[in-house]
C-alpha positions as MATLAB code, in Angstrom:
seq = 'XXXXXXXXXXXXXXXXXXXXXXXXXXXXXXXXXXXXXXXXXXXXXXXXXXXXXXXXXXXXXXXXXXXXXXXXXXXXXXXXXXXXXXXXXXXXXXXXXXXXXXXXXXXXXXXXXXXXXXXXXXXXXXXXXXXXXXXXXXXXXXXXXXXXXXXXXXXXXXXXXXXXXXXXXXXXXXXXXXXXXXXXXXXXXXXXXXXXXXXXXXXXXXXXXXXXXXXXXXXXXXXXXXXXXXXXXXXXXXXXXXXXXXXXXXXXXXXXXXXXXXXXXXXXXXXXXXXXXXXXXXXXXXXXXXXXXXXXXXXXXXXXXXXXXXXXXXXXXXXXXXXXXXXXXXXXXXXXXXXXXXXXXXXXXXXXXXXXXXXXXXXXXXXXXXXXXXXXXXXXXXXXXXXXXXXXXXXXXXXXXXXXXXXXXXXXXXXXXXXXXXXXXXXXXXXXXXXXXXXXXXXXXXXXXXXXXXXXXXXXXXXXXXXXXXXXXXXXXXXXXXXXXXXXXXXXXXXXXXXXXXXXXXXX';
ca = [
     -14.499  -36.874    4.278;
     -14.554  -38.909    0.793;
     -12.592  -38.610   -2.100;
     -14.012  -38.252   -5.716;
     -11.817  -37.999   -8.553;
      -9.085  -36.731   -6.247;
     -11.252  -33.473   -5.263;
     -12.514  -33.211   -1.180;
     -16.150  -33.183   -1.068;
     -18.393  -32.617    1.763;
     -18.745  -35.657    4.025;
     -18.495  -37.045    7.711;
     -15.388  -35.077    7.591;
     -12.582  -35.299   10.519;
     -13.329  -35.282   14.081;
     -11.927  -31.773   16.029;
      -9.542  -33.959   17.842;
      -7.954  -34.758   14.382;
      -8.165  -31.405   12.737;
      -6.047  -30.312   15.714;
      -3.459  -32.792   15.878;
      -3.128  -33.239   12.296;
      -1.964  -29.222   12.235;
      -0.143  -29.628   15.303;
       1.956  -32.452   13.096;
       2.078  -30.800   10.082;
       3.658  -27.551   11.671;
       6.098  -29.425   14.259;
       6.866  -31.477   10.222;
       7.814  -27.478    8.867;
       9.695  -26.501   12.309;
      11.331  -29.589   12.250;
      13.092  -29.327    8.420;
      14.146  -25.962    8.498;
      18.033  -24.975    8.310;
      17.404  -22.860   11.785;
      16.901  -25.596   14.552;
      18.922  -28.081   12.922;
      21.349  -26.467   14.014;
      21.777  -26.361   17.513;
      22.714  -23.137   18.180;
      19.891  -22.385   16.361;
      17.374  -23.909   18.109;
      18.500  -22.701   21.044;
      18.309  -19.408   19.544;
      14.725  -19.892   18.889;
      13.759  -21.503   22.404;
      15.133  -18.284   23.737;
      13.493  -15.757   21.679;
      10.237  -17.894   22.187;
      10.901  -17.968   26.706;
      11.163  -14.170   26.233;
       7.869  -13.774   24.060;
       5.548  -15.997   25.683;
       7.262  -16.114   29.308;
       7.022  -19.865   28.847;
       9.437  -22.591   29.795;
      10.488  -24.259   26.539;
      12.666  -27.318   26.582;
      16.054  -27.146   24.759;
      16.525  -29.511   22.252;
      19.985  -31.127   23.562;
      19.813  -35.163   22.470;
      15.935  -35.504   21.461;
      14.877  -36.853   18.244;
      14.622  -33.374   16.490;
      10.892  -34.430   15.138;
       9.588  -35.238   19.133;
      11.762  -32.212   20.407;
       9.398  -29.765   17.000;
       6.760  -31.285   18.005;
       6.842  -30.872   21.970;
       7.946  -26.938   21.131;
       4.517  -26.520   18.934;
       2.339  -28.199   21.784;
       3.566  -26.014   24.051;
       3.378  -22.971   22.294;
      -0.369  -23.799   21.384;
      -1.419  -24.342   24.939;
      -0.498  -20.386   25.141;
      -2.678  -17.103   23.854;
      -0.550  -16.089   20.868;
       1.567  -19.070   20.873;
       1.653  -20.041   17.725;
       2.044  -16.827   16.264;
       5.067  -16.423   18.174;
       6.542  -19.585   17.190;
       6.221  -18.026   13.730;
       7.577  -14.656   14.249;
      10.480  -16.095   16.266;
      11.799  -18.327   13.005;
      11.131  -15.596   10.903;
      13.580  -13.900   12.714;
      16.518  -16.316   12.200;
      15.117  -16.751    8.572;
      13.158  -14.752    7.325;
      10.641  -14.452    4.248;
      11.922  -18.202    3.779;
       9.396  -21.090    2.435;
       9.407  -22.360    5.719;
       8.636  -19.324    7.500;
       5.402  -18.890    5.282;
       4.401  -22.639    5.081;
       4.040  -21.899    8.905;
       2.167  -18.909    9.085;
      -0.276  -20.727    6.773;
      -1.220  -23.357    9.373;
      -0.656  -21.158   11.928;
      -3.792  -18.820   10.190;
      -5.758  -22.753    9.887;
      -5.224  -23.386   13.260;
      -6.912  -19.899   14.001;
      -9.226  -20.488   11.929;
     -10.127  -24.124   12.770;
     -10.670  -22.318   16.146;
     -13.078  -19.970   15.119;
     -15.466  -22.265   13.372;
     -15.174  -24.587   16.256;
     -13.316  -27.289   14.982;
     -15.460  -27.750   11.923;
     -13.405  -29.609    8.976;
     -12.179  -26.392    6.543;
     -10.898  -28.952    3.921;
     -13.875  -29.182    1.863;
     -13.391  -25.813    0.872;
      -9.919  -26.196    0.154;
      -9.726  -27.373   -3.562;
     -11.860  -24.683   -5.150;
     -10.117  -21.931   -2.970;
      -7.164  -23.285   -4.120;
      -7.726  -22.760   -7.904;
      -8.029  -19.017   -7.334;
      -4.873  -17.138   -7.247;
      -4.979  -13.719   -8.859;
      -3.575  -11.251   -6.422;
      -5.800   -8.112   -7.349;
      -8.527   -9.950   -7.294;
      -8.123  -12.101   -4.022;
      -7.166   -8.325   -2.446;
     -10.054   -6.816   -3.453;
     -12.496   -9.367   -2.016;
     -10.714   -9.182    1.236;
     -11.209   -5.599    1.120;
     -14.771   -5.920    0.876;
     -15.250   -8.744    3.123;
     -13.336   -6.809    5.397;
     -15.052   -3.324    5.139;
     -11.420   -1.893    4.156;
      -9.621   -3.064    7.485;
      -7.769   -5.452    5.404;
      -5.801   -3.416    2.477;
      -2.987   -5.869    1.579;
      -2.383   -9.559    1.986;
       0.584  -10.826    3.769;
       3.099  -12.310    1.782;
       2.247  -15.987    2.756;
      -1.682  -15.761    0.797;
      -1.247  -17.018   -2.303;
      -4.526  -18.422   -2.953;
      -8.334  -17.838   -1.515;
      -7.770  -20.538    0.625;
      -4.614  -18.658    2.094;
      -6.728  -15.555    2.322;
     -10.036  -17.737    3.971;
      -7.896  -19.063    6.779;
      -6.576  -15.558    7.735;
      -9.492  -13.913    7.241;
     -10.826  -16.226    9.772;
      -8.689  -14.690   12.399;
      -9.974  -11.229   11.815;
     -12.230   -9.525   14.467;
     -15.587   -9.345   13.149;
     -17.742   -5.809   14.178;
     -20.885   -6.326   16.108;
     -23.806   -7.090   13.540;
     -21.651   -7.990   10.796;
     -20.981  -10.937    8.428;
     -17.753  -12.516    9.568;
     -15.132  -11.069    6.728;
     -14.125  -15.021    6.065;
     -17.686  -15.628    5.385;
     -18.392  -12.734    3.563;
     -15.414  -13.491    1.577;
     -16.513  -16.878    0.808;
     -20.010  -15.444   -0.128;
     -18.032  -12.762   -2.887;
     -15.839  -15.964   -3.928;
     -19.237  -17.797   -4.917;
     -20.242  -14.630   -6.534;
     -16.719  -14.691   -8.782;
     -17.304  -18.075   -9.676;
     -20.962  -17.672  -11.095;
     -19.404  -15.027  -13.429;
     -16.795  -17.654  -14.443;
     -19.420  -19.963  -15.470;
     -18.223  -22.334  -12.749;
     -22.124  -22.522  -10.476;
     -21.483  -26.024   -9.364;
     -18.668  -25.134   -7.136;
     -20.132  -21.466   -6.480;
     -22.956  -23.922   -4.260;
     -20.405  -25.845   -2.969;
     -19.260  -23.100   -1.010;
     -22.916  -21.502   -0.656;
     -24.247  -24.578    0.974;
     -20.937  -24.865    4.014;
     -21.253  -21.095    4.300;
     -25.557  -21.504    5.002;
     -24.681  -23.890    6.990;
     -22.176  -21.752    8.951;
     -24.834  -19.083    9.562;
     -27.389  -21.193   10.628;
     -25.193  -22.830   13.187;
     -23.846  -19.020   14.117;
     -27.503  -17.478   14.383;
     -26.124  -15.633   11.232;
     -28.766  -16.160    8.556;
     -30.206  -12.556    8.859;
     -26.381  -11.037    8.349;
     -26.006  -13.391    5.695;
     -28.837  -12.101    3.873;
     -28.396   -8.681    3.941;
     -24.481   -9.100    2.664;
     -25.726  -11.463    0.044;
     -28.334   -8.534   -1.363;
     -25.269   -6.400   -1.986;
     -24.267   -6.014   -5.486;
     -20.757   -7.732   -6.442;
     -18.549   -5.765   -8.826;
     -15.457   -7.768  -10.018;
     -11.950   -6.000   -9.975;
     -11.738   -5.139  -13.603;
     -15.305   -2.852  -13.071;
     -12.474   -0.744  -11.135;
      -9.436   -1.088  -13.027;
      -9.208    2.730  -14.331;
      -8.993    4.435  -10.417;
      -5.304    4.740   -9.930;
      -3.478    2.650   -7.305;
      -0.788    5.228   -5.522;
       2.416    4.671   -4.053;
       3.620    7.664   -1.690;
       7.065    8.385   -0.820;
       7.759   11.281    1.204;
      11.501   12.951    2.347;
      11.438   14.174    5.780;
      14.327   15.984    6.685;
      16.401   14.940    9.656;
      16.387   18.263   11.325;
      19.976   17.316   13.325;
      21.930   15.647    9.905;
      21.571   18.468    7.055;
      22.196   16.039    4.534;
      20.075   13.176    6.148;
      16.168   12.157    5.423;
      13.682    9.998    6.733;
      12.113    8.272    3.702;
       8.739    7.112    4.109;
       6.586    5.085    1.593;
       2.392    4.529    1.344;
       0.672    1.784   -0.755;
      -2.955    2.584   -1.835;
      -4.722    0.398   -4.572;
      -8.005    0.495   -2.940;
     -10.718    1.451   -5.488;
     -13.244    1.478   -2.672;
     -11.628    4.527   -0.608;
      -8.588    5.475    0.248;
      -6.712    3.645    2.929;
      -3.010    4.095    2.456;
      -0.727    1.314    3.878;
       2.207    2.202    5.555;
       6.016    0.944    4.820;
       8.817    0.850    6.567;
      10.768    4.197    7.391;
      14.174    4.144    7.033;
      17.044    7.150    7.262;
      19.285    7.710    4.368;
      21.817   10.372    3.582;
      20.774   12.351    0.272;
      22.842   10.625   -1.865;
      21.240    7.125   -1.002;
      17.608    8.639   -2.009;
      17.384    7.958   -5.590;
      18.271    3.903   -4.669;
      16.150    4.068   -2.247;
      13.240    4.919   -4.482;
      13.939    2.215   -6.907;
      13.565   -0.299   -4.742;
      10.380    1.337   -3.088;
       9.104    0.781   -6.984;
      10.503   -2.527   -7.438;
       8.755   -4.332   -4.289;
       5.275   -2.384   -5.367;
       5.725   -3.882   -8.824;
       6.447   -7.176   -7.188;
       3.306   -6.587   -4.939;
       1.102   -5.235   -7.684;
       2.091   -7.769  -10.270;
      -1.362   -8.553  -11.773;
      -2.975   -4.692  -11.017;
      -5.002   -3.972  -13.763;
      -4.900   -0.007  -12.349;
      -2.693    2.793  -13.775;
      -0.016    3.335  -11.105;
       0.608    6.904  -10.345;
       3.643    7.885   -7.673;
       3.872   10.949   -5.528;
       6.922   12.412   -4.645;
       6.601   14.734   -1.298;
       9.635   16.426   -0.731;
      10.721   19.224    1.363;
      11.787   22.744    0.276;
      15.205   21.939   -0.134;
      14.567   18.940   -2.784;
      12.265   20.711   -4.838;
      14.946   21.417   -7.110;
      15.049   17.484   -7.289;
      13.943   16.090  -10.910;
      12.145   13.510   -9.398;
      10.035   12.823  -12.480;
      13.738   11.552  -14.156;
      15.071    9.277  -11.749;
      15.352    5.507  -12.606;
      14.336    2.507  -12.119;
      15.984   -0.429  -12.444;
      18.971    1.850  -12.520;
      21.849   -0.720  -12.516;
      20.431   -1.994  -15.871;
      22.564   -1.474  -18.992;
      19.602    1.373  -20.190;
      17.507    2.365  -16.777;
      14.071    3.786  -17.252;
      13.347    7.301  -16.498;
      10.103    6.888  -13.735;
       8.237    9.484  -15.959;
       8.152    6.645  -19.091;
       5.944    3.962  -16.595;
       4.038    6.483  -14.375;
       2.820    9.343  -13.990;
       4.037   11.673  -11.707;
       3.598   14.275   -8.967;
       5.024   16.323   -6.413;
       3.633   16.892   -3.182;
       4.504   19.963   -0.413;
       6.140   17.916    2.347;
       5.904   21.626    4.600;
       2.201   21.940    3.614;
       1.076   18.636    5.343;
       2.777   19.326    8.657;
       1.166   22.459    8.820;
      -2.596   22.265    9.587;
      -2.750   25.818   10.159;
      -3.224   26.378    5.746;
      -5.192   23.501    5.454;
      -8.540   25.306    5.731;
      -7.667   27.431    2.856;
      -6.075   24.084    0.923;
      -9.645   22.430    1.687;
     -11.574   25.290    0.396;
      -9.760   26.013   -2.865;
      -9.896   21.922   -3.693;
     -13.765   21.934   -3.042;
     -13.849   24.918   -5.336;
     -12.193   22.933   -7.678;
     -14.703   19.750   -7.457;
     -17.705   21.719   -7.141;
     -17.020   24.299  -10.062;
     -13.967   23.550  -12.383;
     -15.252   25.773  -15.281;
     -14.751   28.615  -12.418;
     -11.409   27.729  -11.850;
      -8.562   29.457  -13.587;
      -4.988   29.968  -13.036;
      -2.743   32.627  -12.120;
       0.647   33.736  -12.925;
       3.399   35.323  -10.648;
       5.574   37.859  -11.641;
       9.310   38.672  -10.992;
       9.151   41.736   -9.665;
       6.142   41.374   -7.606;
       6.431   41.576   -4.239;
       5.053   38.558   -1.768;
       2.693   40.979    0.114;
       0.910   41.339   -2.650;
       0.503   38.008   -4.836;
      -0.691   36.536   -1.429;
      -3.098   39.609   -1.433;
      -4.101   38.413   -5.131;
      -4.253   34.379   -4.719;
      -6.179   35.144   -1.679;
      -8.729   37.543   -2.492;
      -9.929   35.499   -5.713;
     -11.143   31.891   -4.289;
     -11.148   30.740   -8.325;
      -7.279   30.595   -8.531;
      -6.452   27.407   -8.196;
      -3.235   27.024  -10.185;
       0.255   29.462   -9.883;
       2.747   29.629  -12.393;
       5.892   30.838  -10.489;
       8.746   33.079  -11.910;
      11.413   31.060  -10.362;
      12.445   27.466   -9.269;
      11.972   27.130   -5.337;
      14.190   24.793   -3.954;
      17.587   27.133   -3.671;
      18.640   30.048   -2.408;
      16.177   32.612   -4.409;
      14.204   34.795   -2.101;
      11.822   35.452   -5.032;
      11.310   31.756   -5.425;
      10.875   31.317   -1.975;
       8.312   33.853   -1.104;
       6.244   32.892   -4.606;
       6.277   29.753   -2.898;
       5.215   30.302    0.320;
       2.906   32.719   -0.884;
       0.891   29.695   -2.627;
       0.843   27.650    0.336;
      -0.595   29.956    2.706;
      -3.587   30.725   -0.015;
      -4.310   27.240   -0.254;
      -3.292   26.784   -3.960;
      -3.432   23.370   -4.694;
      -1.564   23.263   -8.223;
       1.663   25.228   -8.783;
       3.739   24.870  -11.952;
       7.709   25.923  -12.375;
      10.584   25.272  -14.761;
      13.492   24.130  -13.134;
      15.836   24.938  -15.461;
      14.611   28.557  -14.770;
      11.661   30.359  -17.029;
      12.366   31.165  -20.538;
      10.276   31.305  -23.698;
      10.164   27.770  -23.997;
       8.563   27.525  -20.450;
       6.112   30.332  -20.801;
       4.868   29.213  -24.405;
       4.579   25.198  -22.343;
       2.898   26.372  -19.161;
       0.400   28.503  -21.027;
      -0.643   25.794  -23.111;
      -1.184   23.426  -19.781;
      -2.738   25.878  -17.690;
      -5.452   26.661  -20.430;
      -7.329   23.532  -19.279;
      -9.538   24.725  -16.592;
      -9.861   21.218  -14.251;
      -6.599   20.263  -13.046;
      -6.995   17.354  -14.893;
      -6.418   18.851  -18.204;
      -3.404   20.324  -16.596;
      -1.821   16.991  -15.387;
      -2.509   15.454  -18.863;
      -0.588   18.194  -20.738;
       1.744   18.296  -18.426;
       2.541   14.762  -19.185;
       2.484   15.038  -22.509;
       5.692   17.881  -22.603;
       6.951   15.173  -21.013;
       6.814   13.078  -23.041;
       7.963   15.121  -26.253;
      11.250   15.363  -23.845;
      11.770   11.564  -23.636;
      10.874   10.805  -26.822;
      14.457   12.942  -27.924;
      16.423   10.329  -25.803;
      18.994   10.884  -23.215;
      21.395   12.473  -24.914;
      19.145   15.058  -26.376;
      15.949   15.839  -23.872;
      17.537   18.116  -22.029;
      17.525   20.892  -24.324;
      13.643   20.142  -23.869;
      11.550   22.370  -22.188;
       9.696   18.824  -20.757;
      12.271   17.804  -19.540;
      12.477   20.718  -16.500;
       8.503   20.985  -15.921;
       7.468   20.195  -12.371;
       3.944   20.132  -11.542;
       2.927   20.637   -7.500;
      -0.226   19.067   -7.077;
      -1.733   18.465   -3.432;
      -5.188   16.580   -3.201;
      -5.815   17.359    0.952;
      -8.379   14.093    0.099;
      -5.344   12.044   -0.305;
      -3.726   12.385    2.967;
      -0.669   10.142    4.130;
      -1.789    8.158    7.141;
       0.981    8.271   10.493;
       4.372    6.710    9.995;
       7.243    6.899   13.079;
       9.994    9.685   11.526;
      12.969   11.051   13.495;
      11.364   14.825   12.899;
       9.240   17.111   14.630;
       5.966   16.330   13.939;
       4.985   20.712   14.156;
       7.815   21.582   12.155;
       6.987   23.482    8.839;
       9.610   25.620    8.164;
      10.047   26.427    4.691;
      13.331   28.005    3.213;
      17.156   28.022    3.503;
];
């Protein structure tokens, strides 16, 4: 390799021998500094942790140089499948999410990838991938280049040369474009747009090269005859974030909160968060910081953001919609001022047994929204027959119940029931009961006949609420409207809970 103005260009470049030991060095350099095995009992720590992973005889560190002893520890764990990714894993534990932790996942993902190109020399690549750091946009490549399997980037890709080198450690599908070269091939795309073609070829010619070498020129073809759509061709589909309130089933007052990610404008392929279990009070927390680390992940998300709320029978009483973020602020912000919001039948998805109906009345919906229309219960009804009703007339798609479900009310709880077994997808309720003020709002929203109408007017009572300000929007009727609305197209995917997976149980 040869320097030009300080950039790497293409050249001899370094022998295999040297690509290897120079990352060998550079990671036993990070291992070496951080806090954790300067410390003895911290390196001790990590030579156990790293015998019990690997089942490999590591040396303790005891009087060696500290720099001989790191780089005798990342030797060893090289010269074993998975090594290096346990070395890794094992200081994240003792220090996690720190600078150190990620500069070694970095060359840990150019060590795989080093490997998979056989030792060719990456670092010609490196100074253009470099320059390209927008999160959306490096996700959304990866998505492509990946055919979805990738959905979010870890936390240590910061540029497209992060995203390259792990990319490079995917699996690749029989007959396809590896993603890392496909990636580079949408990267050259990107660049043309910017206007910058010189270093668009730069990366054309290594990748050529790469499929020649790979018997990949065919593949390479037929990905490069794909049309490229940049990220802000996509920016109006939503991106989603999920959170859903299991109950406990043994703790009354406890839940298992569980959170999705979905930003994907290609499909949707939730990603999963951790589950955690929290007593009721410890929900509304919960959710801000849910909010907060999407908001840190999204940063640069050109998409509206919209957040679904699935909650069980007994927190349907819940103003979700009002909750805060940032709630240990001087002024929080009500959730329903940033996004918009929905609430989803937690009882519903567990029980496959109504999702035919569910399915049928949504493709209704789809296939012939000026069909559609809404329906509304009345008090004195009884549940025999408005499931009679709902059911015999496939164009209801929408109920306006009589009562707030979510207490004690058998009314409310048989309206609600009642919807779910017909398959309604879009049910609409005041909370602070159902007045005049309701009635005169919910026949306004429901007019619309595509339940998009009926989201956007929904929102905007909403909005008339927080525009009086806290001390006066609850004498709104916005400020008590909750709107059910259940897309069986946007499914959850499987998260580990502490409930019973068959349980659908609905009431008190």
């Amino acid at each position: 390799m040869i320097v030009e103005g300080g950039h790497e260009v293409e050249g001899e470049g370094r022998s295999a021998a040297r690509v290897r030991n120079e990352l060998l060095a550079e990671m036993a350099g990070v291992l070496a500094a951080t806090d954790t095995v300067r410390r003895q009992t911290g390196a001790e720590m990590l030579v156990q942790d790293l015998s019990a992973e690997l089942r490999l005889s590591v040396d303790p560190r005891q009087d060696q140089p500290l720099g001989l002893w790191a780089r005798r520890v990342v030797k060893a764990c090289a010269e074993v499948d998975e090594g290096l990714q346990a070395l890794a894993r094992c200081l994240g534990y003792a220090e996690q999410g720190s600078v150190s932790v990620l500069a070694l996942w970095r060359l840990v993902d150019e060590w795989e990838a080093a490997a998979f190109f056989k030792d060719q020399d990456l670092h010609p690549l490196r100074h253009v991938l470099r320059e390209i750091r927008s999160t959306a946009l490096l996700t959304t490549l990866a998505r492509r280049a990946s055919h979805s399997r990738t959905q979010e980037l870890e936390e240590w890709c910061e540029t497209g040369w992060d995203v390259f080198l792990r990319l490079a450690g995917n699996n690749t599908a029989a007959e396809e474009l590896p993603p890392s070269m496909a990636f580079l091939s949408l990267i050259s795309e990107y660049l043309v747009k910017e206007g910058r073609a010189e270093e668009a070829e730069q990366l054309r010619r290594w990748n050529r090269k790469q499929a020649q070498l790979r018997g990949l020129s065919e593949e390479m073809a037929v990905w490069q005859q794909g049309e490229f759509a940049s990220p802000a061709e996509a920016s109006l589909h939503p991106a989603y974030l999920l959170i859903q309130f299991e109950p406990d089933g043994l703790e009354p007052d406890s839940f298992w909160v569980a959170h999705w990610r979905q930003s994907d404008s290609d499909g949707w392929h939730p990603v999963p968060g951790e589950t955690l279990k929290l007593r009721r009070d410890e929900l509304q927390a919960a959710v801000d910081r849910l909010i907060e680390q999407a908001e840190e992940r999204w940063w640069d998300l050109r998409q509206p953001v919209v957040i679904e709320f699935i909650l069980p029978w007994s927190l349907l009483g819940e103003p979700v919609e009002w909750w805060h973020k940032e709630a240990d602020a001087a002024v929080p912000t009500p959730l329903v001022m940033d996004y918009t919001i929905v609430v989803r039948s937690f009882e519903r998805l567990r029980k496959a047994a109504w999702h035919r109906r569910w399915n049928n009345r949504w493709r209704h919906l789809k296939d012939r929204p000026a069909e559609s229309r809404s329906h509304w219960s009345l008090p004195n009804q009884s549940a025999f027959h408005l499931e009679r009703e709902l059911k015999s007339d496939q164009q209801i798609v929408c109920l306006v119940l009589s009562a707030p479900p979510g207490g004690d009310s058998p009314v409310a709880h048989q309206e609600f029931v009642a919807a779910l077994r017909a398959g309604i997808p879009a049910i609409l309720w005041d909370r602070n009961g159902s007045g005049t003020a309701f009635r005169e709002a919910a026949a306004d929203i429901v007019q619309e006949r595509g339940l998009a109408g009926v989201l956007e007017r929904t929102r905007r009572w909403r909005h008339e609420a927080l525009a009086m300000g806290p001390d006066e929007w609850h004498t709104h009727v916005g400020r008590h409207l909750a709107l059910l609305l259940d897309d069986p197209e946007r499914m959850p995917g499987p998260t580990v809970s502490g409930g019973d997976s068959d349980s659908a149980g609905i009431g008190p």
